[in-house]
C-alpha positions as CSV (number, residue, x, y, z in Angstrom):
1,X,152.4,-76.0,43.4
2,X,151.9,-79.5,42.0
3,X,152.5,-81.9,39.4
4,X,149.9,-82.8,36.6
5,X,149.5,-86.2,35.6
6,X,151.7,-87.6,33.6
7,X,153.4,-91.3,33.1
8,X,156.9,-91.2,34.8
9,X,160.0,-93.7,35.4
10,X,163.4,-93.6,37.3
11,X,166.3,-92.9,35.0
12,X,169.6,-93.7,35.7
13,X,171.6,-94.6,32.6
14,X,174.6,-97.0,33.7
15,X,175.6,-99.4,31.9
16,X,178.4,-102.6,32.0
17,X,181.5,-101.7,33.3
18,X,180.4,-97.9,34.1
19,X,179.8,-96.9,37.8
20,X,179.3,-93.3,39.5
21,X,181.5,-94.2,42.0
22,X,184.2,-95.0,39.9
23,X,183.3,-91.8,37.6
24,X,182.2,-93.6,34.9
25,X,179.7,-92.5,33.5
26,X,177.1,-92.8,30.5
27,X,178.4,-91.0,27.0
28,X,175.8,-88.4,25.1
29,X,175.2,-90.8,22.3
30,X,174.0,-93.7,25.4
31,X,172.3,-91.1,26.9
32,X,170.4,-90.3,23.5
33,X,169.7,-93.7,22.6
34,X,168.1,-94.0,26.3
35,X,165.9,-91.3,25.8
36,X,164.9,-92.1,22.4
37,X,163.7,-95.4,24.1
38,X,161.8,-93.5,26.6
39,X,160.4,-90.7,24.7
40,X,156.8,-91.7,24.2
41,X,156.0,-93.9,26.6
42,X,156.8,-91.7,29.5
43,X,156.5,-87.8,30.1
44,X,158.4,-87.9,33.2
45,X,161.8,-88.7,34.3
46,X,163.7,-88.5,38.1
47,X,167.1,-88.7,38.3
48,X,169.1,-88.7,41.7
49,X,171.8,-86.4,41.6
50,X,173.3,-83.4,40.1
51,X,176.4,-85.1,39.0
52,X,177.8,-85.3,35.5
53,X,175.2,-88.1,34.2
54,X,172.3,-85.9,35.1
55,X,174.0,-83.0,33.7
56,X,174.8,-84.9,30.4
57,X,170.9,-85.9,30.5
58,X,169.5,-82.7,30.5
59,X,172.3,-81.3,28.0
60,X,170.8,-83.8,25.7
61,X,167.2,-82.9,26.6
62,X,168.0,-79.1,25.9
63,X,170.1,-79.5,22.6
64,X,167.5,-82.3,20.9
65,X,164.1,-80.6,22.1
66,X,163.0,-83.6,23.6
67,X,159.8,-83.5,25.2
68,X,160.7,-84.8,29.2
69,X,159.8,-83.1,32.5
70,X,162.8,-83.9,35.1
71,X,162.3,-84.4,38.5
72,X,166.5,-83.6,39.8
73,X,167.6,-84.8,43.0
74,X,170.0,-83.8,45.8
75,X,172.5,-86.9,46.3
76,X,172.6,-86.2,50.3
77,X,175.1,-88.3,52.6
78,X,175.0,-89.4,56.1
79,X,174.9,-87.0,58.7
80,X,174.3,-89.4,61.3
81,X,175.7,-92.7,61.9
82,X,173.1,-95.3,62.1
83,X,172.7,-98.4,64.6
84,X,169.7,-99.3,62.7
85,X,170.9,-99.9,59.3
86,X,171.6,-103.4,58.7
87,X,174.5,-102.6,56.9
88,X,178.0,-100.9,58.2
89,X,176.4,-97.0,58.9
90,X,178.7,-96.4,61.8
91,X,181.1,-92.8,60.6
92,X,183.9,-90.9,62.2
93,X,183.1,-87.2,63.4
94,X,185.3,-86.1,60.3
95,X,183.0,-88.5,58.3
96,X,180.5,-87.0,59.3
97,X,182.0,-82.9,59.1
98,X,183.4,-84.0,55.5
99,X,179.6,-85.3,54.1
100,X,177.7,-82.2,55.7
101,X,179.9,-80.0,54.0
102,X,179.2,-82.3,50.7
103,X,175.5,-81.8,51.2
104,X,175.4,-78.1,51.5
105,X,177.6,-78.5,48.3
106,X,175.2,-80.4,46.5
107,X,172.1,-78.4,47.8
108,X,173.7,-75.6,45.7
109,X,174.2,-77.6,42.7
110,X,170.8,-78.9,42.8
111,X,169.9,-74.5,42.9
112,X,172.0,-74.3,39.7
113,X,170.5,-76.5,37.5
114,X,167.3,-76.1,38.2
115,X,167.7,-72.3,37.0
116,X,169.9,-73.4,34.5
117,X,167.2,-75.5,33.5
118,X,163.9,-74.4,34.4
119,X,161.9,-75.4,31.1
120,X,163.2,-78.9,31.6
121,X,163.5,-79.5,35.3
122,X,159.7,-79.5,36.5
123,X,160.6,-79.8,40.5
124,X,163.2,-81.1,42.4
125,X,164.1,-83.4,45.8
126,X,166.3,-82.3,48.5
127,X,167.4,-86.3,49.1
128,X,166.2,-90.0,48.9
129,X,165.5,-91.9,51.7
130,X,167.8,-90.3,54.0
131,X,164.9,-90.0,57.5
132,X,164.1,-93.9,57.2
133,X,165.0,-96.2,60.1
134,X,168.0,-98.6,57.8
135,X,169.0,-96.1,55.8
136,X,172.6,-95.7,55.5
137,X,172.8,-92.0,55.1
138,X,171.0,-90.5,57.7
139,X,170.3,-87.4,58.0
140,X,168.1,-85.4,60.7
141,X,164.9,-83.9,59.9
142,X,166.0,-80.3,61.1
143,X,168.5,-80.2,58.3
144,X,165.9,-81.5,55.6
145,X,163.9,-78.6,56.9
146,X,166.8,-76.3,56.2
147,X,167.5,-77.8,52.8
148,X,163.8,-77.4,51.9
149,X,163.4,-74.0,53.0
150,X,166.5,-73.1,51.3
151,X,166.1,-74.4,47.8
152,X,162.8,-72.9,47.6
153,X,163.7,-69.6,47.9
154,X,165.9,-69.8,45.5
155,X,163.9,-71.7,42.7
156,X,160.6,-71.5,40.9
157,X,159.9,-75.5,40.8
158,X,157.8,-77.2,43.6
159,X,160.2,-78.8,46.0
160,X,159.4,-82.4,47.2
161,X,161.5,-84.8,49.4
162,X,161.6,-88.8,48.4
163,X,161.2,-91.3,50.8
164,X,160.0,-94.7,52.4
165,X,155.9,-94.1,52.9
166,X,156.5,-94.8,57.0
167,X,158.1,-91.5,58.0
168,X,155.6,-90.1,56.8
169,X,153.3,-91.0,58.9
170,X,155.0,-89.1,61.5
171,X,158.4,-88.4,61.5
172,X,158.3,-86.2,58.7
173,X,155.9,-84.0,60.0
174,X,157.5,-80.7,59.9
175,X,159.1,-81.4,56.6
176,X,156.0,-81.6,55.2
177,X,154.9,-77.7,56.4
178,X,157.4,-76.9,54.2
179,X,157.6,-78.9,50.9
180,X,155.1,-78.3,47.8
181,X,154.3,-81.7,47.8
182,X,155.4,-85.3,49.4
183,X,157.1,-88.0,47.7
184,X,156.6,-92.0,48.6
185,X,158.4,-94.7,48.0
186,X,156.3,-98.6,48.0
187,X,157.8,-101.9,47.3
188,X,155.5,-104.3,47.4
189,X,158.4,-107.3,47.1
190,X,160.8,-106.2,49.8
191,X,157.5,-106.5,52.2
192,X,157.0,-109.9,51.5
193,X,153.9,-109.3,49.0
194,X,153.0,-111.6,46.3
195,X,151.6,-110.3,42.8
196,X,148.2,-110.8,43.8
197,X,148.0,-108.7,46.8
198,X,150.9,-106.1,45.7
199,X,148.5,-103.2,44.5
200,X,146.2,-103.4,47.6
201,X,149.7,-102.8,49.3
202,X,150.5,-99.9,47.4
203,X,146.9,-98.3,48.0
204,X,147.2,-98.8,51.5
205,X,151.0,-97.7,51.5
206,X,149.8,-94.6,49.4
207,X,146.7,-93.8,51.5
208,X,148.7,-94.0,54.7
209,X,150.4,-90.8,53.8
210,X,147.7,-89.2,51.9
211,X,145.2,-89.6,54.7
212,X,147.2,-87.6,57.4
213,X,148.0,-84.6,54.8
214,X,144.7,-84.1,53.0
215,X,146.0,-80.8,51.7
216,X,149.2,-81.8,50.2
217,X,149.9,-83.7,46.9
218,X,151.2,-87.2,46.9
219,X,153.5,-88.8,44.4
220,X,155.0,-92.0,44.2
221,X,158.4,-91.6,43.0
222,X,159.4,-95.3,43.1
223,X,157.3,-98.6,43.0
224,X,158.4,-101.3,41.3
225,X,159.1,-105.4,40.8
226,X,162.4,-106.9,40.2
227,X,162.9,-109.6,37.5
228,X,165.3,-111.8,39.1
229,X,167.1,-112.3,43.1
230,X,169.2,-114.2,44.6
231,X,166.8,-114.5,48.0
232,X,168.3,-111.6,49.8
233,X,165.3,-109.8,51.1
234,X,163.2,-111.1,48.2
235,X,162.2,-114.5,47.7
236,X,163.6,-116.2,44.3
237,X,160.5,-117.4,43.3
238,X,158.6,-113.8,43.5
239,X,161.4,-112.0,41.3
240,X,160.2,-112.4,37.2
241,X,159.7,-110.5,34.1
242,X,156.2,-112.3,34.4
243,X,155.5,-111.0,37.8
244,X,157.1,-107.2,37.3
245,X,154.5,-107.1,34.0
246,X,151.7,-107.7,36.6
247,X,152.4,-105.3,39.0
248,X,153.4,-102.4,36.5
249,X,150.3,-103.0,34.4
250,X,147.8,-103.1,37.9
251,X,150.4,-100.0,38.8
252,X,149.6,-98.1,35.5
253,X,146.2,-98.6,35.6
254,X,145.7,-97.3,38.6
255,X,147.9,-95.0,38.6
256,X,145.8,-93.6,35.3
257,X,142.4,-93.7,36.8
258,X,143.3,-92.2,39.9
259,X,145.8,-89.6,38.4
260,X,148.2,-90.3,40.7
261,X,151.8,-89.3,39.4
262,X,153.9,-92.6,39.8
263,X,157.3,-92.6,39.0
264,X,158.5,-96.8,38.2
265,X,161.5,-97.8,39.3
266,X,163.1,-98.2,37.2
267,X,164.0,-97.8,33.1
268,X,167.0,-99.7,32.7
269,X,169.0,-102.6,34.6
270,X,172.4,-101.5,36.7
271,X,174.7,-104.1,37.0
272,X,176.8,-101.9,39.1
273,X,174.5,-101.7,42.2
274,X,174.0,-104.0,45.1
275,X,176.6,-107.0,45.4
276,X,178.7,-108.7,43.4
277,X,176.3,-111.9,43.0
278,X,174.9,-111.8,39.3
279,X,171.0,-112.3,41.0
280,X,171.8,-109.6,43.4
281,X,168.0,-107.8,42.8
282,X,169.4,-104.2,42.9
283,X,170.5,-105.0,39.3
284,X,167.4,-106.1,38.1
285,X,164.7,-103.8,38.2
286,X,164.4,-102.2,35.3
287,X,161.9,-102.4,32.1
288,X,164.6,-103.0,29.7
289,X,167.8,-105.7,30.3
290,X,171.5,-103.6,31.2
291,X,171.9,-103.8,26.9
292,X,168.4,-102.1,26.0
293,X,166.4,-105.1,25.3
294,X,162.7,-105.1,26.3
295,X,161.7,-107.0,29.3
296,X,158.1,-108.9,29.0
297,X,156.2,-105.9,30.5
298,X,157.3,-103.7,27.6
299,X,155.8,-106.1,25.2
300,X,152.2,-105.0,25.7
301,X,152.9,-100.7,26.4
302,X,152.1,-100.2,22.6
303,X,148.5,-101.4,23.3
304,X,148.1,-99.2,26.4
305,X,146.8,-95.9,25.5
306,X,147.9,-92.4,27.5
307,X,145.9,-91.3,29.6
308,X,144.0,-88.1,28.4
């Protein structure tokens, strides 16, 4: 099973003063002013987690007859404390017990919906970047296996797993035997790329993968170019709305002739991630500014036909 070409984006809908760790979360009529923004330009959504925003997003979906295909994703938390992670990733045992027990609990909610939903939900993800070497919820490749194995014999949609393009290479090896396809992440900017070399990075992030699994479909489910940073991990001067418009048009054009299915990250701005520093680039990554205003690259889409 695979996915057919289509232009996709990262969706998550938060907006000032709401936060999913606080429980706030986007109301319907947000959620349906977001998707009438992104009807159109984009057949394709992921979300991240099967919490109440996702659930809310496809409730809207449903009732309106809106024409989106979801990619839904398992929220997954460390299993593993992390040396590597250049952040605190260091968890008690009962840390540890409390989130693996979380997991399994999400695995099963990620089940639900997509039979709850299976005209909107087109595949799902067992977890985000949980295998690479920083991240802060680690978990081991044996238990992606078993998440993966699990989940797809209990739903119809082609099961993927999103992550970094480097475990890949190897790592992820036996995860792969198992899922319908494989999902890459490639961020030009946090490697230190400029605009004029970014895309040749993303080919050569993208081929990386693809080369070892011949057989196997490879999505991008996030590549993208923040407008603004304070210089943590990404240099002030290579964060713009001029510089994301050249690397999502390059992206998209690509992306087009080569039919690759390449999720952008991401629609919308979230002032709630990263930290509290107004440049903080976490917040800054999306198409449209945190109150739904178009960023420079959306100024040309009307002009871009879809692909056929």
């Amino acid at each position: 099973m695979k996915l057919d070409y289509g232009r996709a984006i990262c969706y998550s809908g938060y907006r000032e003063g709401q936060n999913p760790g606080e429980g706030i979360y986007p109301s319907i009529d947000e959620v349906k002013q977001d998707l009438q923004i992104l009807s159109g330009n984009w057949q394709y959504l992921r979300m991240y987690d099967c919490g109440p925003h996702a659930q809310i997003v496809l409730n809207v979906i449903e009732q309106e007859q809106l024409d989106f295909k979801i990619m839904l994703g398992a929220d997954i938390a460390a299993e593993q404390s992390n040396p590597n992670c250049p952040w605190d990733a260091n968890y008690s045992e009962q840390q540890l017990a409390q989130n693996k027990q979380a997991n399994d609990t999400q695995i099963d909610k990620l089940i639900e919906l997509a039979n709850r939903y299976p005209s909107y939900i087109c595949s799902v993800s067992i977890g985000n970047e949980a295998s690479v070497d920083w991240t802060d919820h680690l978990v081991s490749v044996e238990r992606l296996v078993y998440f993966a194995k699990k989940v797809k014999s209990f739903v119809t949609q082609p099961v993927t797993f999103c992550e970094n393009y480097i475990p890949w290479q190897q790592k992820l090896a036996p995860l792969v035997e198992v899922l319908d396809f494989i999902s890459i992440h490639t961020y030009p900017a946090w490697e230190y790329q400029t605009s004029e070399t970014a895309l040749d990075y993303t080919k050569q992030n993208y081929h990386s993968v693809a080369a070892i699994y011949p057989d196997k479909q490879v999505v991008i489910t996030e590549a993208g170019w923040t407008t603004a940073s304070n210089g943590q991990g990404i240099e002030t001067w290579n964060a713009s709305p001029e510089l994301q418009a050249i690397y999502y048009h390059q992206l998209l054009e690509w992306a087009d002739e080569e039919k690759i299915v390449t999720f952008f990250f991401e629609a919308f701005d979230e002032p709630w991630k990263g930290s509290d520093h107004e440049l903080e680039p976490e917040k800054h990554w999306g198409l449209f500014y945190v109150d739904r205003s178009p960023k420079l690259v959306m100024r040309h889409m009307e002009s871009i036909p879809q692909p056929q």
